[in-house]
MIKOL-226842 format. One line per 2 residues: their letters; for each residue x, y, z of N, C-alpha, C. Coordinates in pm, 1 decimal, m for minus. Layout:
% residues N
A) X,Y,Z,X,Y,Z,X,Y,Z  ...
END
This chain:
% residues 172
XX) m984.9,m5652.9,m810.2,m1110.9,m5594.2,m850.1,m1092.6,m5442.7,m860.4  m1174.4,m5378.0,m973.2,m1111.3,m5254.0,m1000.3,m1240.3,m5198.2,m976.5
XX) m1271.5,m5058.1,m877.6,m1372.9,m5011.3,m846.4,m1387.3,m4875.2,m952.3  m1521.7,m4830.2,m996.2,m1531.6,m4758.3,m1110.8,m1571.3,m4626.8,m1056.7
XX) m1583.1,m4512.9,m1122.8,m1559.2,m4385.1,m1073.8,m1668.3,m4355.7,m1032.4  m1700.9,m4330.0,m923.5,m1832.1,m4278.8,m814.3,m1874.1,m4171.6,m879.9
XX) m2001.7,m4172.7,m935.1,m2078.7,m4068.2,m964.4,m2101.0,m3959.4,m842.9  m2092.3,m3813.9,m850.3,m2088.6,m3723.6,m802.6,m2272.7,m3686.1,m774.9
XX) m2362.3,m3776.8,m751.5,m2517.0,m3758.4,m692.8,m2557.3,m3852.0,m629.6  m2688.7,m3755.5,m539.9,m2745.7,m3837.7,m378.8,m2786.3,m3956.6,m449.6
XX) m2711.6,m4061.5,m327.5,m2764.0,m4193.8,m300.5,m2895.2,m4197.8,m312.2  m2943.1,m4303.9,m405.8,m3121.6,m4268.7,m382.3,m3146.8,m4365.5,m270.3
XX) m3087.8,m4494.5,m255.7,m3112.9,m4601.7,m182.6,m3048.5,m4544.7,m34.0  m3176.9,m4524.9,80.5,m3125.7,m4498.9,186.4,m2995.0,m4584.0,259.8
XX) m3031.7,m4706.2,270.1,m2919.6,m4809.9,373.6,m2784.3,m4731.8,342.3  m2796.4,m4752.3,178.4,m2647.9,m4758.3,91.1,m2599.2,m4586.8,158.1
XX) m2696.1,m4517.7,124.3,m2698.4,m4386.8,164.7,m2579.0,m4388.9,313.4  m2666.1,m4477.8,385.3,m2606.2,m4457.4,567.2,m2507.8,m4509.7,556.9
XX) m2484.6,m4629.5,493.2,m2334.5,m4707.8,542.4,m2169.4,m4591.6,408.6  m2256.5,m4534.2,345.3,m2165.1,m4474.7,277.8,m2115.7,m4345.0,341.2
XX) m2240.2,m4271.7,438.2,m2193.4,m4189.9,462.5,m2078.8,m4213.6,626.8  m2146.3,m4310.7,648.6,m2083.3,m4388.8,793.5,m1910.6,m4392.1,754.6
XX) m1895.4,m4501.0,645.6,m1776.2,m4509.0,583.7,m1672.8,m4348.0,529.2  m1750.5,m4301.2,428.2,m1693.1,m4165.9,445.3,m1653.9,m4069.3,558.1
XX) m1752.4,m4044.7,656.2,m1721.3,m3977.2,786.9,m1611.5,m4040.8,852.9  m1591.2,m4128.2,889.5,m1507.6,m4195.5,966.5,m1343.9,m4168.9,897.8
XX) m1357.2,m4202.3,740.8,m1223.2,m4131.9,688.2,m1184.5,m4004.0,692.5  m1285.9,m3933.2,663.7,m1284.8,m3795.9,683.1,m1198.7,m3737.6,863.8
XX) m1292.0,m3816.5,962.4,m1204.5,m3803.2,1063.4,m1078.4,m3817.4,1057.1  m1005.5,m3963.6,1049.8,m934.7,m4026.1,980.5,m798.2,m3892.0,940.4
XX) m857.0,m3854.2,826.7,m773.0,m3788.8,758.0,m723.7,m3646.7,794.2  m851.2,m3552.4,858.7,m815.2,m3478.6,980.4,m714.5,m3486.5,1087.7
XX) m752.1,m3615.7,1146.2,m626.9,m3630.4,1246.0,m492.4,m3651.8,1234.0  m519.5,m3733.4,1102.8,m336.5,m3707.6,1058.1,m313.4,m3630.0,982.0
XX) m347.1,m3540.4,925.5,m313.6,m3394.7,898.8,m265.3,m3302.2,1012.7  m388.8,m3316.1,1105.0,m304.4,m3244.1,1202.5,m187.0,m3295.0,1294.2
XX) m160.6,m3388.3,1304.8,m76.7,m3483.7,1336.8,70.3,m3442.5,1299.6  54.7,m3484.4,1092.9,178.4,m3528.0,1030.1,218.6,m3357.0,986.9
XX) 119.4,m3256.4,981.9,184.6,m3139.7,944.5,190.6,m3016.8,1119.1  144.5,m3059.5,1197.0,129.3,m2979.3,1312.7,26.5,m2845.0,1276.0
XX) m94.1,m2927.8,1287.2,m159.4,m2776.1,1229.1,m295.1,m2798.2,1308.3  m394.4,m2714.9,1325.5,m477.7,m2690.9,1390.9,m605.5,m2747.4,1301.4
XX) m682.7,m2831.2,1323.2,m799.5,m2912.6,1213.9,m893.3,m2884.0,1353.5  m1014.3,m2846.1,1291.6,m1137.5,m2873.9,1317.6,m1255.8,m2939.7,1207.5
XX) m1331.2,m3020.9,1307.4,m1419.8,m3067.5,1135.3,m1571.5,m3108.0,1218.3  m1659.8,m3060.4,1163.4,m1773.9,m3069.9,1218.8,m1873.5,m3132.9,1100.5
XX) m1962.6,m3235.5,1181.4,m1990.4,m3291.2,1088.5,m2146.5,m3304.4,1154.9  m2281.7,m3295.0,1054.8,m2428.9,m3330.7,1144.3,m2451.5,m3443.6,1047.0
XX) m2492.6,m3537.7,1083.3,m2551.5,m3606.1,1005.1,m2701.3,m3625.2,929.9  m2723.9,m3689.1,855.6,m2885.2,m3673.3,812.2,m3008.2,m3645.3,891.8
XX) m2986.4,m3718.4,1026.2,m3039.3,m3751.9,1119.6,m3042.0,m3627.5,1230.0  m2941.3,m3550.4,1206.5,m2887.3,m3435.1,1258.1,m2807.3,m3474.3,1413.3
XX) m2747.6,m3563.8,1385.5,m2627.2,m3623.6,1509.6,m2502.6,m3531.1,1455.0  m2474.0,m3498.1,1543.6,m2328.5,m3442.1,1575.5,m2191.6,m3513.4,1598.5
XX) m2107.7,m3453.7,1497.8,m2003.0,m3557.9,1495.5,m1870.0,m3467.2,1453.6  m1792.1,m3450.5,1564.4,m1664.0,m3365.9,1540.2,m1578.6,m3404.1,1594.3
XX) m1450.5,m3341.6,1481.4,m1310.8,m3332.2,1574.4,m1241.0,m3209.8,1569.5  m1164.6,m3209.3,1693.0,m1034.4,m3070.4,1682.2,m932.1,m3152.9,1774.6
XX) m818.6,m3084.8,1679.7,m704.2,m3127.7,1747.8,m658.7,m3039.9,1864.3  m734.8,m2953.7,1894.0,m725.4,m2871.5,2006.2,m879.3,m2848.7,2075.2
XX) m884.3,m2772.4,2106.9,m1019.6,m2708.6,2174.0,m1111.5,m2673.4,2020.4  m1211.1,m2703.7,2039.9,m1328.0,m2673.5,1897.0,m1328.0,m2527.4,1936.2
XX) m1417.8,m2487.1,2068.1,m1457.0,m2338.1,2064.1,m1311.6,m2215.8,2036.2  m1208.4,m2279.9,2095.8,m1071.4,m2189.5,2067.7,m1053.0,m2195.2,1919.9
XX) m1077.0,m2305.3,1845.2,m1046.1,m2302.9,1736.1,m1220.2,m2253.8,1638.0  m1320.0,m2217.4,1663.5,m1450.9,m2150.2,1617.6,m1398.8,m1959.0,1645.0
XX) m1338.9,m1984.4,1775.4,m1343.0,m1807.2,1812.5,m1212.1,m1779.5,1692.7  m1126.0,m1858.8,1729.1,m1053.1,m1816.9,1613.5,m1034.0,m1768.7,1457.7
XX) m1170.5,m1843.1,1445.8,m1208.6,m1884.9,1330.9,m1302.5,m1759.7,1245.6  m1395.5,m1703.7,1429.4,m1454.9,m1593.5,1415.4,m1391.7,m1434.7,1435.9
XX) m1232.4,m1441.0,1482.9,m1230.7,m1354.6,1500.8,m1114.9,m1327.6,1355.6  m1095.3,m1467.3,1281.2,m1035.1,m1383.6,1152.7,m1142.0,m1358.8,1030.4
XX) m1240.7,m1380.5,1063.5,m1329.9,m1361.1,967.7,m1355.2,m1204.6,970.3  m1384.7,m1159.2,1077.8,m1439.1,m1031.6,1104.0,m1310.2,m918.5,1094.9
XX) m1131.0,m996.2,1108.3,m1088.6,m882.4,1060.4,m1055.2,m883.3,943.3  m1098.5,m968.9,864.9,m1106.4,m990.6,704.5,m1253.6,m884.2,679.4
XX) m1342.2,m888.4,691.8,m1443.2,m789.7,710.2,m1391.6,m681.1,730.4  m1349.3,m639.3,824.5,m1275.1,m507.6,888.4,m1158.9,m441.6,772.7
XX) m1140.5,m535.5,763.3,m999.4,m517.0,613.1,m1074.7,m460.6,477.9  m1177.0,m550.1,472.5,m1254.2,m500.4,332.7,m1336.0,m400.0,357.4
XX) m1372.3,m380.1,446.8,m1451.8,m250.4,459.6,m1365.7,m125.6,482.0  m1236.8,m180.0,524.8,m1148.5,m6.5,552.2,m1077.1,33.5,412.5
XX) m1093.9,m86.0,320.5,m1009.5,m86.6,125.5,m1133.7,m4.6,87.0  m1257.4,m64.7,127.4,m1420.3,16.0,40.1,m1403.1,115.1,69.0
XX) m1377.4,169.5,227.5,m1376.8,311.4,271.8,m1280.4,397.4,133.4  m1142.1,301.5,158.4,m1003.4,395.2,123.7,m1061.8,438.8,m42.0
XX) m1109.9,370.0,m73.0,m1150.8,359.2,m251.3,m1240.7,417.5,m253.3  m1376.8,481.2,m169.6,m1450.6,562.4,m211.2,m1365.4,669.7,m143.0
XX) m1318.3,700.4,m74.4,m1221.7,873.2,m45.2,m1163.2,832.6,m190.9  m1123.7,737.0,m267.5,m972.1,794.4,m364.0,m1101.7,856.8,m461.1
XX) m1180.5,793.0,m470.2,m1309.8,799.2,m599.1,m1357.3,954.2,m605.0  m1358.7,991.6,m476.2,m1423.0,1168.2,m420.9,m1325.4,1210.1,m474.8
XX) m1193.1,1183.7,m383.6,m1070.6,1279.6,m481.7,m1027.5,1299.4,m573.2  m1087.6,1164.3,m667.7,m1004.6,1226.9,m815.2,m1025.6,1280.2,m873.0
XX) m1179.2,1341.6,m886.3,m1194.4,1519.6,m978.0,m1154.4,1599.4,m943.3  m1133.2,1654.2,m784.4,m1051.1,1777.4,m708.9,m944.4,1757.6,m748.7
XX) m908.4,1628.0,m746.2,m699.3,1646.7,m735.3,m691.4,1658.2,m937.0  m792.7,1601.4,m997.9,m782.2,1611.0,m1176.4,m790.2,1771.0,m1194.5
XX) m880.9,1816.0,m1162.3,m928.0,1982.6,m1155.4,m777.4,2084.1,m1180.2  m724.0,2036.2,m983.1,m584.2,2064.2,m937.7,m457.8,2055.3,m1051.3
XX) m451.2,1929.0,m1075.8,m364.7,1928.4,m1198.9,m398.1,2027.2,m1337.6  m508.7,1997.9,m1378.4,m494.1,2084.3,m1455.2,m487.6,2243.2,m1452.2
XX) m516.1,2273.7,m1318.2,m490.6,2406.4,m1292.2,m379.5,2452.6,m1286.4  m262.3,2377.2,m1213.9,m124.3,2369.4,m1231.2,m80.3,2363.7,m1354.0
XX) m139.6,2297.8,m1446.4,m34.6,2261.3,m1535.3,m78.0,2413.8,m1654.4  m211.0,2420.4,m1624.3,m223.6,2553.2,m1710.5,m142.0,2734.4,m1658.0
XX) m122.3,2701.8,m1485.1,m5.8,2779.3,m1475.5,97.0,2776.6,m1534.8  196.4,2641.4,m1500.1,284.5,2599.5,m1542.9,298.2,2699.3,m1669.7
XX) 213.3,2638.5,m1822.9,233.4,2663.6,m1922.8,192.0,2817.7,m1935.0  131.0,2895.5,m1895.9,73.6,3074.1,m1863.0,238.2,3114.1,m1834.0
XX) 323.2,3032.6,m1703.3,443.8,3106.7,m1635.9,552.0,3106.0,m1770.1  558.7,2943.4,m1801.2,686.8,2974.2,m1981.6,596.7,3033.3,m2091.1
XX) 485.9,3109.6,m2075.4,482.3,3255.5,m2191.6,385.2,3115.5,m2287.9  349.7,3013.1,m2255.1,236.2,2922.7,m2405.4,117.8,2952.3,m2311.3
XX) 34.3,2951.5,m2419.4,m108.2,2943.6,m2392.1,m171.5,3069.3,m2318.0  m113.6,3219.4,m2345.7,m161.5,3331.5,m2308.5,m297.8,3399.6,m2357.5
XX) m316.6,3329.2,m2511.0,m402.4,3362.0,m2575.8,m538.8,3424.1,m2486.4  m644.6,3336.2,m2438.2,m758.1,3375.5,m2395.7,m756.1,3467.9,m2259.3
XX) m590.9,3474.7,m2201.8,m586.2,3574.1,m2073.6,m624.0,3705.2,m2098.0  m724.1,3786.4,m2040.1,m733.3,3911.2,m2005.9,m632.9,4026.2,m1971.5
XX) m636.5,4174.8,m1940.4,m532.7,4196.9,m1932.0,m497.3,4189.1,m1776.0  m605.0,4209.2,m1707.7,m605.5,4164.8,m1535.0,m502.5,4018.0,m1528.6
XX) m512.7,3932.9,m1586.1,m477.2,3792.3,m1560.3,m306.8,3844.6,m1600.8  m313.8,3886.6,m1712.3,m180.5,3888.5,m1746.8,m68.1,3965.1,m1680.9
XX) m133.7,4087.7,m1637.5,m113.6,4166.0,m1477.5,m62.6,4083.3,m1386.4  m191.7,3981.2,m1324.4,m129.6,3927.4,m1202.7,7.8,3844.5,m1245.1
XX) m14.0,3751.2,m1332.7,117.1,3669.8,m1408.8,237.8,3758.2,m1379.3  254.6,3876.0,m1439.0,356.6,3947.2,m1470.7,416.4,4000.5,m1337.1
XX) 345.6,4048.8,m1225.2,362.0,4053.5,m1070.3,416.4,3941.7,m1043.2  352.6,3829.1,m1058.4,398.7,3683.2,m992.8,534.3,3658.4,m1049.2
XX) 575.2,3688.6,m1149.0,690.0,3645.4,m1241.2,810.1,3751.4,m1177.9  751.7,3881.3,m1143.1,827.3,3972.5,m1090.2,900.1,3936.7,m974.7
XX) 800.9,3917.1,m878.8,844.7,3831.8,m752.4,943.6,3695.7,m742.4  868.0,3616.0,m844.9,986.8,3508.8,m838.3,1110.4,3529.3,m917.3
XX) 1146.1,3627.3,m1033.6,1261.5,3654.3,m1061.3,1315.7,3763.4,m936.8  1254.7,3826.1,m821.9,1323.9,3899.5,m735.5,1411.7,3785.6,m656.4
XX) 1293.4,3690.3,m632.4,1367.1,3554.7,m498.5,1469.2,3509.3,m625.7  1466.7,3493.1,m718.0,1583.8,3365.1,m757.5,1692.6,3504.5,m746.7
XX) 1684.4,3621.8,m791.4,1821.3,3697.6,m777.1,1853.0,3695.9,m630.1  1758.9,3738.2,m546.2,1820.9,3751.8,m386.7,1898.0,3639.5,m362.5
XX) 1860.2,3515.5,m365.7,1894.6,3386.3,m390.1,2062.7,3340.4,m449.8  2045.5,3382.7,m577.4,2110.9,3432.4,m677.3,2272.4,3524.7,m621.7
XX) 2212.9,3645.4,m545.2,2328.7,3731.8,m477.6,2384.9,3695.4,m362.5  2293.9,3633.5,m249.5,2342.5,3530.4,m149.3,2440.4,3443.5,m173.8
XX) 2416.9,3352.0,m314.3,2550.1,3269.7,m319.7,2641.4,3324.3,m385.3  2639.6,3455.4,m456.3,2801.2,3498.6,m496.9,2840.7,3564.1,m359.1
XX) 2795.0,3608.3,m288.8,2842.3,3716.6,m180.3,2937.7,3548.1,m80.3  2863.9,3469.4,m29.5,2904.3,3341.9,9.1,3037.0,3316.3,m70.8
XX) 3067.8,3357.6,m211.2,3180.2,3245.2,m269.6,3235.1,3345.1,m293.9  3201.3,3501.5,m268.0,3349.2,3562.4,m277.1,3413.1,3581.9,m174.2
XX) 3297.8,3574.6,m12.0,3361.4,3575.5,120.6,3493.1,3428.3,129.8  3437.7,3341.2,47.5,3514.7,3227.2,73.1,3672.7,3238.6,22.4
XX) 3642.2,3346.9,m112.5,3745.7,3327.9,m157.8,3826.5,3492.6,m139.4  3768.9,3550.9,m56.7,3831.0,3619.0,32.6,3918.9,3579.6,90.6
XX) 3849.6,3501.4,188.4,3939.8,3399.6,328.7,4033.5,3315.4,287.7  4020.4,3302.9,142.6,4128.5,3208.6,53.7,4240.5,3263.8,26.7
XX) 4202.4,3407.5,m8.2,4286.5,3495.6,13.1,4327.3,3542.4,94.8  4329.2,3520.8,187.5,4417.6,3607.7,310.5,4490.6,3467.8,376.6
XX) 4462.2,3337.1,364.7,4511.1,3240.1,388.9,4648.7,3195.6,309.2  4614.5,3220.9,195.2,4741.3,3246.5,65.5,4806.5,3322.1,108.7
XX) 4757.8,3436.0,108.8,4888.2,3597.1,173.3,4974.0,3526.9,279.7  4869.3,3500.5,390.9,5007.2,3448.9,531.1,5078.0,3346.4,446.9
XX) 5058.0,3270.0,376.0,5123.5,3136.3,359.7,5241.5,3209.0,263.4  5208.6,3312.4,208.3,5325.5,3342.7,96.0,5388.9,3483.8,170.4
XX) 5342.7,3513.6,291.9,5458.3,3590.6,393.4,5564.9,3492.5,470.6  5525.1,3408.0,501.7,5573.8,3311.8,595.0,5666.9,3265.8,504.3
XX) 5681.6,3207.2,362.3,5776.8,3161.4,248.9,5827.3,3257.7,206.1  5844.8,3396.3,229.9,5928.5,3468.1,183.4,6026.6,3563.2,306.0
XX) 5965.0,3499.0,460.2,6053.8,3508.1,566.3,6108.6,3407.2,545.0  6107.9,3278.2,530.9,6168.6,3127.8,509.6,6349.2,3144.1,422.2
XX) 6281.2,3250.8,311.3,6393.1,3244.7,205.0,6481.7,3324.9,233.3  6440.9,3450.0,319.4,6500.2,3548.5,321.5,6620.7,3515.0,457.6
END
């Protein structure tokens, strides 16, 4: 006998109603327990009936497995509310830090000599100070490492000298 596909709406006929839901619950247990059983996993299943009877299982403690239940909910809460936080700070920041960029980048292009046009002569003043200064640091900079690589090759030299006194006591 081939049973036909159960329509998905309430039983209108009460009895049928009870013994179906009787039958269902009981699998439902059923299937809980060997789940938790055949995969080792933690099942709770709570069930009220029409009548409002109470009908559960846990394969462990119900309330250990409810607190559990409540305390990942709330740091799922805790989680989404510290992403809402992080996303309204990014939301505040991105006109300051957009502003920022473009303030930089209109240095940037002021320092390689484009886009001088609308500068004043005050502005172009300070530029030309600022430019002063940093071509002073890259030479100081600049004279530090030749003074460094001729001391080196100083010491290169005087290391050569002994080595070519010592080979010409050798020969002699």
């Amino acid at each position: 006998m081939v049973r036909g596909k159960t329509q998905m709406k309430r039983i209108e006929n009460a009895t049928s109603r009870q013994v179906t839901f009787s039958k269902r619950r009981n699998g439902l247990l059923k299937k809980a327990f060997e789940l938790s059983v055949l995969c080792d996993v933690e099942v709770a299943l709570i069930i009220f009936s029409p009548r409002g009877k109470l009908c559960e299982f846990s394969s462990c403690s119900m309330d250990k497995t409810i607190e559990r239940y409540q305390k990942r909910q709330k740091d799922r809460e805790n989680s989404t509310k510290a992403v809402e936080e992080n996303m309204q700070n990014v939301k505040e920041d991105a006109p300051s830090m957009a502003k920022k960029i473009d303030f930089l980048e209109d240095s940037k292009r002021k320092l390689l000599g484009n886009g001088l046009e609308p500068c004043s002569l005050n502005e172009l003043q300070l530029l030309e100070n600022q430019l002063e200064r940093s071509l002073s640091r890259i030479r100081a900079k600049k004279n530090q490492l030749v003074w460094e690589q001729i001391e080196k090759l100083k010491e290169e030299e005087r290391r050569l000298g002994e080595e070519n006194s010592k080979l010409r006591e050798k020969v002699h």
